[in-house]
C-alpha positions as CSV (number, residue, x, y, z in Angstrom):
1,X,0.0,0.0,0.0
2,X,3.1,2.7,0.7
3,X,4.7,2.0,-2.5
4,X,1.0,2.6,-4.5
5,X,0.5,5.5,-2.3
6,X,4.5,6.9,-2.8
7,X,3.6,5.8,-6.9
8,X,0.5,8.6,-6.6
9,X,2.5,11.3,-5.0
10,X,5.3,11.4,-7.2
11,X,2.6,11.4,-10.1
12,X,1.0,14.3,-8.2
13,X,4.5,16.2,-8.1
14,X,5.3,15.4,-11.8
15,X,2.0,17.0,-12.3
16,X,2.3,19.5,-10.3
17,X,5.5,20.9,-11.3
18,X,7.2,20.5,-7.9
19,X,10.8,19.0,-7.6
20,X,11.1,15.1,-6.8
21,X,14.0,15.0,-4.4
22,X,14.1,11.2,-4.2
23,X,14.5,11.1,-7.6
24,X,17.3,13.0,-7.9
25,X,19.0,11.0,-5.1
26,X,18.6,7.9,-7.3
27,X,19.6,9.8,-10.3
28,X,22.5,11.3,-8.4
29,X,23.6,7.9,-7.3
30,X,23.5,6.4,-10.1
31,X,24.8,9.2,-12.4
32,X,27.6,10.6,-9.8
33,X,28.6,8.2,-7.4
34,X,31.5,10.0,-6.0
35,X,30.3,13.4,-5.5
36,X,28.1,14.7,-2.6
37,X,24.1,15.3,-3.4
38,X,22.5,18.5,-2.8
39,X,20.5,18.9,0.7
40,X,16.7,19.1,0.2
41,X,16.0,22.7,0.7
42,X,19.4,23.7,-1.8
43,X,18.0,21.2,-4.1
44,X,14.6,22.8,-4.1
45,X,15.6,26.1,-4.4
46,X,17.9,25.2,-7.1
47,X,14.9,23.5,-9.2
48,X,12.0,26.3,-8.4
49,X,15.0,29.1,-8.9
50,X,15.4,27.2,-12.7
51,X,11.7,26.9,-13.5
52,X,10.8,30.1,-12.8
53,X,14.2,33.0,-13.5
54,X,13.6,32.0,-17.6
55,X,11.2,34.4,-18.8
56,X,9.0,32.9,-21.5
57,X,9.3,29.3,-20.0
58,X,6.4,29.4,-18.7
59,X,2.6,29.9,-20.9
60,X,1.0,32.2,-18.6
């Protein structure tokens, strides 16, 4: 049942626009093994700080 409910928030998010920190753990794993991840809140702030300083990225 966690792993259906973890499956629907992470659809959520995706929909949502918000970052997916666990996914860029397993990415960063995966991808960068001997380098340091970012912290959640950097991490955050790096992705909303990305989506949103781009002017015409967005349609509204």
């Amino acid at each position: 049942m966690s792993r259906w409910l973890a499956r629907i928030a992470a659809t959520v998010r995706r929909i949502i626009g918000a970052p997916d920190y666990a996914t860029y753990l397993a990415h960063h794993r995966a991808c960068h093994p001997g380098r340091a991840p970012m912290d959640e809140a950097t991490f955050v702030a790096e992705r909303l700080s990305a989506r949103y300083e781009r002017p015409g990225s967005r349609c509204c």
